[in-house]
PyMOL Python script that loads the backbone (N, CA, C, O; Angstrom):
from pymol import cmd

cmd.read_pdbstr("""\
ATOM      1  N   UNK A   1       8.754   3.499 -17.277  1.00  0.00           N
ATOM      2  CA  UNK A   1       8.242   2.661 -16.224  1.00  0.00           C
ATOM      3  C   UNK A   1       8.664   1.217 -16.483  1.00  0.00           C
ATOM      4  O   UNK A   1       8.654   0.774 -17.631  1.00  0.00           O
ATOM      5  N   UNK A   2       9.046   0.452 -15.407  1.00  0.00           N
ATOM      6  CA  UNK A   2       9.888  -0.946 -15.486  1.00  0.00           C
ATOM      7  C   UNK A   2       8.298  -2.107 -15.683  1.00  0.00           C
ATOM      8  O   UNK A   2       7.352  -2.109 -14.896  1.00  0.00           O
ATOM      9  N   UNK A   3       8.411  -2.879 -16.792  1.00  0.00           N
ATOM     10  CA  UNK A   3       7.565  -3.751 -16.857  1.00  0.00           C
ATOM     11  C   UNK A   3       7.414  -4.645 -15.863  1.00  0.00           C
ATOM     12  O   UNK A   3       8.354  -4.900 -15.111  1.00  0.00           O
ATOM     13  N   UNK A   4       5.862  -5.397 -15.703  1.00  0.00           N
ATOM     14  CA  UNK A   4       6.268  -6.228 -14.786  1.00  0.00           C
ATOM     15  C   UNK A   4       6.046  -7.355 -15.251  1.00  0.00           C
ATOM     16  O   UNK A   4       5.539  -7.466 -16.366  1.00  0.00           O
ATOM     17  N   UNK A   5       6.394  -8.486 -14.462  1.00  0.00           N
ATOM     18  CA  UNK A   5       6.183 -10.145 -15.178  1.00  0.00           C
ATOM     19  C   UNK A   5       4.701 -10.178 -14.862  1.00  0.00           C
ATOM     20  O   UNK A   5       4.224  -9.393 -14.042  1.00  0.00           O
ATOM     21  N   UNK A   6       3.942 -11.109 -15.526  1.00  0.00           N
ATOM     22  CA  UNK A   6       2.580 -11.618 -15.047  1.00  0.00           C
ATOM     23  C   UNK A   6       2.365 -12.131 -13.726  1.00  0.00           C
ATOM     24  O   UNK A   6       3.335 -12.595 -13.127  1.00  0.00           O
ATOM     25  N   UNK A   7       1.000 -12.113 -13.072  1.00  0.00           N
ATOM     26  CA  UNK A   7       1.361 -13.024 -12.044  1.00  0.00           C
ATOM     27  C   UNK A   7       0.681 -14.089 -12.112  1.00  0.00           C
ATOM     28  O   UNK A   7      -0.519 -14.107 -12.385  1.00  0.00           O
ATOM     29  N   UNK A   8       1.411 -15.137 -11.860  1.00  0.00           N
ATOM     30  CA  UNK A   8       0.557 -16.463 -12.215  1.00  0.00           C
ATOM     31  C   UNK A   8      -0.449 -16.614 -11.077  1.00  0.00           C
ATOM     32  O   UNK A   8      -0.427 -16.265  -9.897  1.00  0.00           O
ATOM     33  N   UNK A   9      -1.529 -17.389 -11.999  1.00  0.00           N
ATOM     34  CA  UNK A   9      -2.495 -18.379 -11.068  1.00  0.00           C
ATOM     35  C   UNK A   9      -1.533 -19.322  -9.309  1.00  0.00           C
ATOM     36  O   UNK A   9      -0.633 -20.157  -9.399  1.00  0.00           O
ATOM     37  N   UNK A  10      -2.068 -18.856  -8.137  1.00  0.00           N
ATOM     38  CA  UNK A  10      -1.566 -19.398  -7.198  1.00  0.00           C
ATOM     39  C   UNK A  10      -2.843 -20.591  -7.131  1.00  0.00           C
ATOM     40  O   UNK A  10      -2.827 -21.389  -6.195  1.00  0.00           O
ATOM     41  N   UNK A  11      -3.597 -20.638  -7.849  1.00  0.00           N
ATOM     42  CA  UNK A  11      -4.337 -22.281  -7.257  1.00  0.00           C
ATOM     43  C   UNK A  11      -3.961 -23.738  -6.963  1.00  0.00           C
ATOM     44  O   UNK A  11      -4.371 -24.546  -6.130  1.00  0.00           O
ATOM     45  N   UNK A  12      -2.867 -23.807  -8.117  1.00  0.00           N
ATOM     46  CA  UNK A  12      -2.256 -25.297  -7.900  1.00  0.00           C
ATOM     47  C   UNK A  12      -1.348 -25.199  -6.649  1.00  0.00           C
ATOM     48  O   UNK A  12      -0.668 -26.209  -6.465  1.00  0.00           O
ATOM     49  N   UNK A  13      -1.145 -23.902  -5.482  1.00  0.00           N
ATOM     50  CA  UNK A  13      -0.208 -23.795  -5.019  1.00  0.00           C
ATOM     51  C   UNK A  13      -0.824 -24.156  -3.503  1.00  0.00           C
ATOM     52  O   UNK A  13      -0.465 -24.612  -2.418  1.00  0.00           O
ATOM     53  N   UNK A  14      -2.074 -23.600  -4.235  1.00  0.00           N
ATOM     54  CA  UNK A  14      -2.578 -23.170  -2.617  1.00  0.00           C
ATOM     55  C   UNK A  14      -3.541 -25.059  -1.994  1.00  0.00           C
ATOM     56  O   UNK A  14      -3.884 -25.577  -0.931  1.00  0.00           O
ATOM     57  N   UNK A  15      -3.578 -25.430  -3.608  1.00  0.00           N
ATOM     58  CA  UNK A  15      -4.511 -26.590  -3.669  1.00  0.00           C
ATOM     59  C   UNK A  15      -3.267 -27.784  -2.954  1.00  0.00           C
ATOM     60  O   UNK A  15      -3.706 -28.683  -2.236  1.00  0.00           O
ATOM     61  N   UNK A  16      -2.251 -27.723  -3.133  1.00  0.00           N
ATOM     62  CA  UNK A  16      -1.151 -28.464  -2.779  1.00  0.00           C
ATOM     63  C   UNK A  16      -1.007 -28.100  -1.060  1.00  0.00           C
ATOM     64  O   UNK A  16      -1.125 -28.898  -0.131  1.00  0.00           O
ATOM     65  N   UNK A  17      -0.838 -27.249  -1.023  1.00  0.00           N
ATOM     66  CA  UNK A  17      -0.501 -26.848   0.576  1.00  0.00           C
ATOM     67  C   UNK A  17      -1.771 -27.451   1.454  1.00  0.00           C
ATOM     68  O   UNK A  17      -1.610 -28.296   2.336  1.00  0.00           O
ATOM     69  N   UNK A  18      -2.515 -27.130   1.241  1.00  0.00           N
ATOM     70  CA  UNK A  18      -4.119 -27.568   1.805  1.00  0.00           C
ATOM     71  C   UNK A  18      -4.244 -28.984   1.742  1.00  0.00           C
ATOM     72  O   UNK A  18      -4.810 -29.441   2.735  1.00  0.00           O
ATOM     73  N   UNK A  19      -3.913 -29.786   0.933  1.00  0.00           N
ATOM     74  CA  UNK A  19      -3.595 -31.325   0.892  1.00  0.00           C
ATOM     75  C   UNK A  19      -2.659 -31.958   1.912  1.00  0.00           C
ATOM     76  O   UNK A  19      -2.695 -32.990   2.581  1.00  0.00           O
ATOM     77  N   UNK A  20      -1.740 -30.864   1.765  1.00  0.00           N
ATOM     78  CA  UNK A  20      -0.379 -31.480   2.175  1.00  0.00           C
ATOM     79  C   UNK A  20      -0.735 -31.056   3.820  1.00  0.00           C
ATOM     80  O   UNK A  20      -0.208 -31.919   4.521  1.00  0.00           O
ATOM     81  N   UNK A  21      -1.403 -30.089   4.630  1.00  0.00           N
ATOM     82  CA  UNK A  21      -1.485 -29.850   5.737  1.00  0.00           C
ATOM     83  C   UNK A  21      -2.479 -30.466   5.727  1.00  0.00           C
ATOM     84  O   UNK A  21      -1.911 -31.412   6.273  1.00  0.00           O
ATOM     85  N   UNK A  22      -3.785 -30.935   5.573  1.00  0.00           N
ATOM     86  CA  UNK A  22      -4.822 -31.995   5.670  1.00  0.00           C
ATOM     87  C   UNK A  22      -4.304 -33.230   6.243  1.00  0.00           C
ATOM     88  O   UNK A  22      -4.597 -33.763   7.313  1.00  0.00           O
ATOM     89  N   UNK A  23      -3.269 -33.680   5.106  1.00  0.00           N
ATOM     90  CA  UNK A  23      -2.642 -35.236   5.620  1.00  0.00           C
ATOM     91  C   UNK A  23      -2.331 -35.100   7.289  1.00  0.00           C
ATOM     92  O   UNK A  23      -2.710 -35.759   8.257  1.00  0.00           O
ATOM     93  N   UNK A  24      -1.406 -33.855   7.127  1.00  0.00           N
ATOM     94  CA  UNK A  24      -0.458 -33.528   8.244  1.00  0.00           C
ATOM     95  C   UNK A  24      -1.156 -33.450   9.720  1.00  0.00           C
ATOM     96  O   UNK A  24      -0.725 -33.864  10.796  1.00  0.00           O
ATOM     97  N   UNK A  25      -2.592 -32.666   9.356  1.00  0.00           N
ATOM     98  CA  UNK A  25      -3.331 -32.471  10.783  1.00  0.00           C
ATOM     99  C   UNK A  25      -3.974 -33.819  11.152  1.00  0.00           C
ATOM    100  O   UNK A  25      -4.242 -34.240  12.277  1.00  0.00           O
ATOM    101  N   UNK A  26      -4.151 -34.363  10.037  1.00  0.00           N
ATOM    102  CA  UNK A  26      -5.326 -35.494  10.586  1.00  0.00           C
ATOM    103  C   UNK A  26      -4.211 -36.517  11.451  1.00  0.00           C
ATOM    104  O   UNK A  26      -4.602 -37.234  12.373  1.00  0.00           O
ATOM    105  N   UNK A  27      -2.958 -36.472  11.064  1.00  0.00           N
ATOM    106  CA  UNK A  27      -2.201 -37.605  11.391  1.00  0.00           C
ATOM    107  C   UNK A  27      -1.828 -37.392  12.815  1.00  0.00           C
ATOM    108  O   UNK A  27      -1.326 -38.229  13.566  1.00  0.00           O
ATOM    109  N   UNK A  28      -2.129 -36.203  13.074  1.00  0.00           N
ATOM    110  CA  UNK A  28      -1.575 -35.653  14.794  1.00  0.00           C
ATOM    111  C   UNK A  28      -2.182 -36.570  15.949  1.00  0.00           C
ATOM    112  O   UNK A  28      -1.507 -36.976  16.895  1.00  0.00           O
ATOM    113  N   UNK A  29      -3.549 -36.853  15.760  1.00  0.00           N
ATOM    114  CA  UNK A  29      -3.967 -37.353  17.456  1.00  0.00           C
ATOM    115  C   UNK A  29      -3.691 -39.092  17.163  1.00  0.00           C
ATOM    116  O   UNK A  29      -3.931 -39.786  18.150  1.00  0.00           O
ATOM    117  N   UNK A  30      -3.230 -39.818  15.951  1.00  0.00           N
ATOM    118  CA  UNK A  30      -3.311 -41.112  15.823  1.00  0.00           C
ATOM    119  C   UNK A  30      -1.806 -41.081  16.173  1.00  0.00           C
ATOM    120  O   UNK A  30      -1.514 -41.976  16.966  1.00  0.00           O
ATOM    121  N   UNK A  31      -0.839 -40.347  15.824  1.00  0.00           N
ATOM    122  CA  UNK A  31       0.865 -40.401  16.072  1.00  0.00           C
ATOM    123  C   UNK A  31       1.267 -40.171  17.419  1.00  0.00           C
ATOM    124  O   UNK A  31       2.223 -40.668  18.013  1.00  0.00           O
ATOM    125  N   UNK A  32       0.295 -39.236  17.886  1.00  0.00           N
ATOM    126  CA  UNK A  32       0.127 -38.718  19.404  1.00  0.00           C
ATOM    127  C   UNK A  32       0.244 -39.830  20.467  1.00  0.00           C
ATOM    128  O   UNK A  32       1.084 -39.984  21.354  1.00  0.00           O
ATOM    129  N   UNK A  33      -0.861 -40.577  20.119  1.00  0.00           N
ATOM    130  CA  UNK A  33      -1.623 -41.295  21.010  1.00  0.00           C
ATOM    131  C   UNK A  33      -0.481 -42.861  21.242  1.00  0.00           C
ATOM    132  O   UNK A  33      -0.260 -43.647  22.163  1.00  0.00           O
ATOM    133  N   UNK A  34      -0.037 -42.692  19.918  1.00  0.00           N
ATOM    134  CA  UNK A  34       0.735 -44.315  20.259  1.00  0.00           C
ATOM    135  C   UNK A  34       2.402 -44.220  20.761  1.00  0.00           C
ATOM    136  O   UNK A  34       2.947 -45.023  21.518  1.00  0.00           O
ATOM    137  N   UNK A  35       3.090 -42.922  20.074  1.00  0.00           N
ATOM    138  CA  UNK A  35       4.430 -42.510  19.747  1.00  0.00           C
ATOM    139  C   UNK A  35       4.742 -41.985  20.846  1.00  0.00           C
ATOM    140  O   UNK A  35       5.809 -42.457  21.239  1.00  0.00           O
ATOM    141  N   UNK A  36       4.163 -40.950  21.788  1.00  0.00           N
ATOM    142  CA  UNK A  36       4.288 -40.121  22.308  1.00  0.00           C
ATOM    143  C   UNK A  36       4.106 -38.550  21.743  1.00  0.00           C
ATOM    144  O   UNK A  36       3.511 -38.258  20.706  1.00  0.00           O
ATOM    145  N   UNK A  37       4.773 -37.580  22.685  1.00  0.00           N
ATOM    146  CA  UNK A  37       4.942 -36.402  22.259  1.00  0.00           C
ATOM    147  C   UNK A  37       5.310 -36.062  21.210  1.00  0.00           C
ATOM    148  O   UNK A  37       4.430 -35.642  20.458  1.00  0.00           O
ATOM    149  N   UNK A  38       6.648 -36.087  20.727  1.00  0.00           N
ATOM    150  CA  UNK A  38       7.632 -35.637  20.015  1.00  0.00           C
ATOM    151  C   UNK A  38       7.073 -36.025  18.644  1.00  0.00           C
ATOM    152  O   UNK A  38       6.729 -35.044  17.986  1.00  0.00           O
ATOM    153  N   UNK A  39       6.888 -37.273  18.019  1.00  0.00           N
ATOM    154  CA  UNK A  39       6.357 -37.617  16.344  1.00  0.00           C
ATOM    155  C   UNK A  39       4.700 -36.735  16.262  1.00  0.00           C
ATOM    156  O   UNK A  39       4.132 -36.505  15.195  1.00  0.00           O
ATOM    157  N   UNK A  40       3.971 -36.219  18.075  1.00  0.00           N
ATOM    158  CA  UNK A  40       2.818 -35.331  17.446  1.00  0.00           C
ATOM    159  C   UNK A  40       3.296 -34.157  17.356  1.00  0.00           C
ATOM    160  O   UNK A  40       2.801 -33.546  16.408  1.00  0.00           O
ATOM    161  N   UNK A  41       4.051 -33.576  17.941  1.00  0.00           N
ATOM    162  CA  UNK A  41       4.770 -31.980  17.267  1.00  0.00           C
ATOM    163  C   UNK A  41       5.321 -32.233  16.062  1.00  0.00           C
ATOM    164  O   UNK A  41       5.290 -31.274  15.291  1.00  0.00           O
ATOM    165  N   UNK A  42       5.787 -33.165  15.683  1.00  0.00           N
ATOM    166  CA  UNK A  42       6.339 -33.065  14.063  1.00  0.00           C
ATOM    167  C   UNK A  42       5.355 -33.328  12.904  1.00  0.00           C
ATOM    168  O   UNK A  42       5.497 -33.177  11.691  1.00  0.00           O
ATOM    169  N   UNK A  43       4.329 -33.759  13.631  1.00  0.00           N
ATOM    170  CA  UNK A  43       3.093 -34.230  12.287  1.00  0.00           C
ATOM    171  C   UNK A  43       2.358 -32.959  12.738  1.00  0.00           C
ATOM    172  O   UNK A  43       1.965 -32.387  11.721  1.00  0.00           O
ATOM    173  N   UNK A  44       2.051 -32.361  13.716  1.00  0.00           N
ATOM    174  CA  UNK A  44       1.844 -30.526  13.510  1.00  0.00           C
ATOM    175  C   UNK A  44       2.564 -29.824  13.257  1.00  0.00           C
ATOM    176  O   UNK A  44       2.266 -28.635  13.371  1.00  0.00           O
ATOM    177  N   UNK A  45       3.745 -30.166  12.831  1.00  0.00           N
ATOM    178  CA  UNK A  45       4.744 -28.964  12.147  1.00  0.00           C
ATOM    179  C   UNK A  45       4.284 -29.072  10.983  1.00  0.00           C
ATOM    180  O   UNK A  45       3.887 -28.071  10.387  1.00  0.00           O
ATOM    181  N   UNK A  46       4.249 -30.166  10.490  1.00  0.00           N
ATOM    182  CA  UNK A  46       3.846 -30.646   8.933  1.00  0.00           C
ATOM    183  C   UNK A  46       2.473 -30.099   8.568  1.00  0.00           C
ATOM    184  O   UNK A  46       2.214 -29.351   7.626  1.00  0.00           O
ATOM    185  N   UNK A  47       1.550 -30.652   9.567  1.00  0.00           N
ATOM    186  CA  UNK A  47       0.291 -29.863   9.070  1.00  0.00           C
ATOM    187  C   UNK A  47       0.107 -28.265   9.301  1.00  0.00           C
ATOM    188  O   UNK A  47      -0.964 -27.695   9.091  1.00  0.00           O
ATOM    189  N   UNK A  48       1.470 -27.509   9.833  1.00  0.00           N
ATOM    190  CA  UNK A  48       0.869 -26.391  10.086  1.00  0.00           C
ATOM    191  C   UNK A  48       1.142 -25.207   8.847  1.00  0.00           C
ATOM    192  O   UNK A  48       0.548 -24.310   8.250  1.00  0.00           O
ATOM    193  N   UNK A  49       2.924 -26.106   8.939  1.00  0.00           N
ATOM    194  CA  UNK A  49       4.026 -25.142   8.067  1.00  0.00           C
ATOM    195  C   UNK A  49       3.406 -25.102   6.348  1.00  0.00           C
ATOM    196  O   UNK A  49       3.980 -24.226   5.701  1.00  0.00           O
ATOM    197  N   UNK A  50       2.851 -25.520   5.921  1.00  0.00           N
ATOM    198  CA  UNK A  50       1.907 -25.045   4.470  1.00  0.00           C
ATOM    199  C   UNK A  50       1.021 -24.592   4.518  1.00  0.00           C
ATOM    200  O   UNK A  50       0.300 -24.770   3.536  1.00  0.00           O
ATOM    201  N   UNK A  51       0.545 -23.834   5.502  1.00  0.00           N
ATOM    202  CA  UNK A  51      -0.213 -22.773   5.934  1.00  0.00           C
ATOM    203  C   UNK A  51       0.180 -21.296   5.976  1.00  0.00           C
ATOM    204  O   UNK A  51      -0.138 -20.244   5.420  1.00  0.00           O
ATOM    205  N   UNK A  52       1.237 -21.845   7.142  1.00  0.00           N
ATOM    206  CA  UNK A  52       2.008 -20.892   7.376  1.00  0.00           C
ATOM    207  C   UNK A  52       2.648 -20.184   5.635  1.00  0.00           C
ATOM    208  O   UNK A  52       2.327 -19.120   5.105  1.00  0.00           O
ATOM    209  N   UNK A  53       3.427 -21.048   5.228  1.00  0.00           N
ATOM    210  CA  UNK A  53       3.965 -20.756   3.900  1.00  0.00           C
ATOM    211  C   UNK A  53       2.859 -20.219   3.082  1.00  0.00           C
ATOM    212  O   UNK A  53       3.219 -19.139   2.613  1.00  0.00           O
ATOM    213  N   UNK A  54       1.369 -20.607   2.629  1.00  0.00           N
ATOM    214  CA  UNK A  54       0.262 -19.926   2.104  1.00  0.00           C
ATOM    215  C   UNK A  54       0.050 -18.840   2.351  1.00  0.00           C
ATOM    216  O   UNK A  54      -0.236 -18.041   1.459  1.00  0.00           O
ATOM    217  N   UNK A  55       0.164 -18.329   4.241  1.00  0.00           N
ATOM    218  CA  UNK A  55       0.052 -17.443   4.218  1.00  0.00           C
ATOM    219  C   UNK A  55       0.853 -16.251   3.819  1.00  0.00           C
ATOM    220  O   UNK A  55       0.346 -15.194   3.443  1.00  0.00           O
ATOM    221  N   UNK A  56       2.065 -16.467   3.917  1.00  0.00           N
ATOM    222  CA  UNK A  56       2.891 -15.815   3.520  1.00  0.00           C
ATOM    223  C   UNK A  56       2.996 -15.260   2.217  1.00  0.00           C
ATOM    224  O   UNK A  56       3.124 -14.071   1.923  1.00  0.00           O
ATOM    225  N   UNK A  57       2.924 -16.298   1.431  1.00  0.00           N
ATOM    226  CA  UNK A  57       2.647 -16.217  -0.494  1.00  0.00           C
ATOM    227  C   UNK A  57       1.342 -15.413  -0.267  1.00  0.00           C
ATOM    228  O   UNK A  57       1.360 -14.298  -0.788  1.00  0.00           O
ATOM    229  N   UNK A  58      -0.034 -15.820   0.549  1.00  0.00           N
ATOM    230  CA  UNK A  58      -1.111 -14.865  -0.084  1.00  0.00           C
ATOM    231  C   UNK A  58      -0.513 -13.508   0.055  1.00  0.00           C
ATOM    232  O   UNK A  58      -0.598 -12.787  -0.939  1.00  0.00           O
ATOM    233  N   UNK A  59       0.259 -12.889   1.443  1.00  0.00           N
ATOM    234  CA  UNK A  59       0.326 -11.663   1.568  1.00  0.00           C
ATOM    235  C   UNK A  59       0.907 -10.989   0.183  1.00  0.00           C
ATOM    236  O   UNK A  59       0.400 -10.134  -0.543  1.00  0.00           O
ATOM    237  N   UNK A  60       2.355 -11.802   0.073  1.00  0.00           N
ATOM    238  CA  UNK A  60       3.325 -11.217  -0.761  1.00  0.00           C
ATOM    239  C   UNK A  60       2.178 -11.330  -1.852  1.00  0.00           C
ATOM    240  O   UNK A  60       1.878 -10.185  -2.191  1.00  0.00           O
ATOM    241  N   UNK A  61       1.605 -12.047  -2.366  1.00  0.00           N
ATOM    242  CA  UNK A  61       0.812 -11.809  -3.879  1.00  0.00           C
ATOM    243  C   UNK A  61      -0.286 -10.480  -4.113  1.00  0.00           C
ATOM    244  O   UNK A  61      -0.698  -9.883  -5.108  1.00  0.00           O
ATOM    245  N   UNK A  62      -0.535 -10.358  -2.520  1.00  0.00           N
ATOM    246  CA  UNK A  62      -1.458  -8.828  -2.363  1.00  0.00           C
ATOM    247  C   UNK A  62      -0.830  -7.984  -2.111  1.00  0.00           C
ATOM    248  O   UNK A  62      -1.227  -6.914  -2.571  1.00  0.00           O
ATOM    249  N   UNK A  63       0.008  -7.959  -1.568  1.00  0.00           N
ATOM    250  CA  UNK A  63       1.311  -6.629  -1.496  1.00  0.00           C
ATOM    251  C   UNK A  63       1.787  -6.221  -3.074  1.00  0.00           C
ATOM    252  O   UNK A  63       1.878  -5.034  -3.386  1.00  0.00           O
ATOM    253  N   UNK A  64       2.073  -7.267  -4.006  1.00  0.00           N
ATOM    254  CA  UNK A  64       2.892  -6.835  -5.371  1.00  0.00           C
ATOM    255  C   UNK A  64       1.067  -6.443  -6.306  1.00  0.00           C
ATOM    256  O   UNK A  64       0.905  -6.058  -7.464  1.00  0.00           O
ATOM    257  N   UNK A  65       0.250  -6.669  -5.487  1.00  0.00           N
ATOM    258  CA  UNK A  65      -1.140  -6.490  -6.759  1.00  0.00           C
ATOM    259  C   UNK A  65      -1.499  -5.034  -6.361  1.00  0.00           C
ATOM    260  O   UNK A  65      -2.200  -4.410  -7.157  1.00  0.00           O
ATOM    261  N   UNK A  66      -1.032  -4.323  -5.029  1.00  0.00           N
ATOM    262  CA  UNK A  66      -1.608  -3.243  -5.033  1.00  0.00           C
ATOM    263  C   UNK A  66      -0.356  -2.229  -5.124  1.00  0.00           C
ATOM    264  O   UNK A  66      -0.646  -1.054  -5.350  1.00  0.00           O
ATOM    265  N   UNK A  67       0.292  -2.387  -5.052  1.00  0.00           N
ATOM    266  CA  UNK A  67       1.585  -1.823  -6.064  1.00  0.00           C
ATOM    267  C   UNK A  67       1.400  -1.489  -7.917  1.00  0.00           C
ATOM    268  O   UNK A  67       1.528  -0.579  -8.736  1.00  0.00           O
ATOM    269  N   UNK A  68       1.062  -2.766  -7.826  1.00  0.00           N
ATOM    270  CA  UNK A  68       0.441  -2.363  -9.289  1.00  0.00           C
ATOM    271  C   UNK A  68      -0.653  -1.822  -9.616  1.00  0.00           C
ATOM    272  O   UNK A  68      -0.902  -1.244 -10.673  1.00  0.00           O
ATOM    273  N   UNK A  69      -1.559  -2.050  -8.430  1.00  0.00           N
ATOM    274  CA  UNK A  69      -2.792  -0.747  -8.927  1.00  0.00           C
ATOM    275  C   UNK A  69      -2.416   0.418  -8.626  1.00  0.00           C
ATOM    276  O   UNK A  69      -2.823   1.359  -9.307  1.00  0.00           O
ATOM    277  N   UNK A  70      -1.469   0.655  -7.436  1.00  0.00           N
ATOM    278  CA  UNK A  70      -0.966   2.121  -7.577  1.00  0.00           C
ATOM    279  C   UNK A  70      -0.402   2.771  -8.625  1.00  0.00           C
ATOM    280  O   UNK A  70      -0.393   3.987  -8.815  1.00  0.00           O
ATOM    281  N   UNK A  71       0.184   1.707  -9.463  1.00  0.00           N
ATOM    282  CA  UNK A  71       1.516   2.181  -9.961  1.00  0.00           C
ATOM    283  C   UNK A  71       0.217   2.896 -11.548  1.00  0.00           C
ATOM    284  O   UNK A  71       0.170   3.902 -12.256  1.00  0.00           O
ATOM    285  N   UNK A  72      -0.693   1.448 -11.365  1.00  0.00           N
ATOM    286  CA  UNK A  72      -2.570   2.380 -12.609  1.00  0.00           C
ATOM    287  C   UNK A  72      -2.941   3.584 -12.283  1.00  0.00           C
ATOM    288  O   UNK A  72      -3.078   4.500 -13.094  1.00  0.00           O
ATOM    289  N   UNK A  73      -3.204   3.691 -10.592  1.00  0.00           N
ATOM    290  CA  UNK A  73      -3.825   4.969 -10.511  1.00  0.00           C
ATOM    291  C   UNK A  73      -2.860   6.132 -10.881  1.00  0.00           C
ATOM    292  O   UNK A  73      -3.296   7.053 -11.572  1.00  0.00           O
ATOM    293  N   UNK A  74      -1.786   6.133 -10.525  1.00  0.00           N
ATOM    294  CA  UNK A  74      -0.695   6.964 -10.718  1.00  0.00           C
ATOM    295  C   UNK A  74      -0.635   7.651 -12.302  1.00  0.00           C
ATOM    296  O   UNK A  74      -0.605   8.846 -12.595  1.00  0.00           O
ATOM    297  N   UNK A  75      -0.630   6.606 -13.093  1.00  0.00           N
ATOM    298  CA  UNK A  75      -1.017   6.631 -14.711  1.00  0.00           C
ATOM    299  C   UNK A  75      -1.642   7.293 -15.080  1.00  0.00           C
ATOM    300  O   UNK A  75      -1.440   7.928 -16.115  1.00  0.00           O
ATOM    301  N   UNK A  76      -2.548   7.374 -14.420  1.00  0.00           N
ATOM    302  CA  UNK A  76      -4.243   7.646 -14.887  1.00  0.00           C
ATOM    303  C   UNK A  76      -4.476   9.273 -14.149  1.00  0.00           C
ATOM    304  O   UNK A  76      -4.983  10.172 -14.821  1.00  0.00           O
ATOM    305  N   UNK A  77      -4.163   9.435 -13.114  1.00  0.00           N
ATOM    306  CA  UNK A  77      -4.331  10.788 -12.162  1.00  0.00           C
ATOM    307  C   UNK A  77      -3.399  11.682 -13.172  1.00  0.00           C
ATOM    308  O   UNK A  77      -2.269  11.356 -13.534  1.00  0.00           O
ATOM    309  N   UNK A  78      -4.254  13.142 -13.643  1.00  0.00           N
ATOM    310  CA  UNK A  78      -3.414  13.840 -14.826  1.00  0.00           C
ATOM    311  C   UNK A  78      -2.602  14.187 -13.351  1.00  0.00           C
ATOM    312  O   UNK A  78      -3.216  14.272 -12.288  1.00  0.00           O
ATOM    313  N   UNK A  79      -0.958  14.392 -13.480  1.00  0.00           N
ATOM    314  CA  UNK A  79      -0.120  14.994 -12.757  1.00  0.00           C
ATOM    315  C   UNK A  79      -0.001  16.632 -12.763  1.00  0.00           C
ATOM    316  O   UNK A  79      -0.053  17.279 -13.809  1.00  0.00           O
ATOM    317  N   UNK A  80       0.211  17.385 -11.104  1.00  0.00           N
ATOM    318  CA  UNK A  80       0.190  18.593 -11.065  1.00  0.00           C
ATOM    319  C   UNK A  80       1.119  19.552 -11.188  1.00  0.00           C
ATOM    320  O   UNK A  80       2.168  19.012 -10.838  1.00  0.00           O
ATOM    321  N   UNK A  81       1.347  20.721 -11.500  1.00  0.00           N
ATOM    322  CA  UNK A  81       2.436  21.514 -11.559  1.00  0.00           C
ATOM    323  C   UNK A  81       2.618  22.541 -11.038  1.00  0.00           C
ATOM    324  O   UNK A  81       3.683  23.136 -11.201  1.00  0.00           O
TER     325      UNK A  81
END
""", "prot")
cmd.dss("prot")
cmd.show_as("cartoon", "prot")
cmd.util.cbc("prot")
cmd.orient("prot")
């Protein structure tokens, strides 16, 4: 059976994204209001897209964790013949 790497702590990852889309949302109705349109779709791209990206990382990090509990139960279930 192929080892696997550890999986690291995603907190500093997720704590960064959440900062970084915080800045991003709050800045939407003040950029909006003076700039026009166009600089408030880009300060909601900003606040959205490290979300978006979080979400993505949470899936992939629960997709490779239950792989690996399969790969336990599999271990563990005596095999039939």
């Amino acid at each position: 059976m192929a080892e696997t790497k550890p999986i690291k702590a995603g907190w500093p990852v997720a704590g960064v994204c959440l900062a970084h889309s915080g800045f991003g949302i709050a800045a939407v109705p003040f950029v909006g209001t003076r700039y026009g349109d166009w600089p408030e779709a880009i300060a909601l791209a900003i606040g959205l897209l490290p979300l978006v990206y979080l979400g993505i990382d949470v899936c992939g990090r629960t997709h490779r964790r239950l792989l690996y509990l399969e790969e336990r139960i599999a271990q563990l279930e005596p095999t039939k013949h």
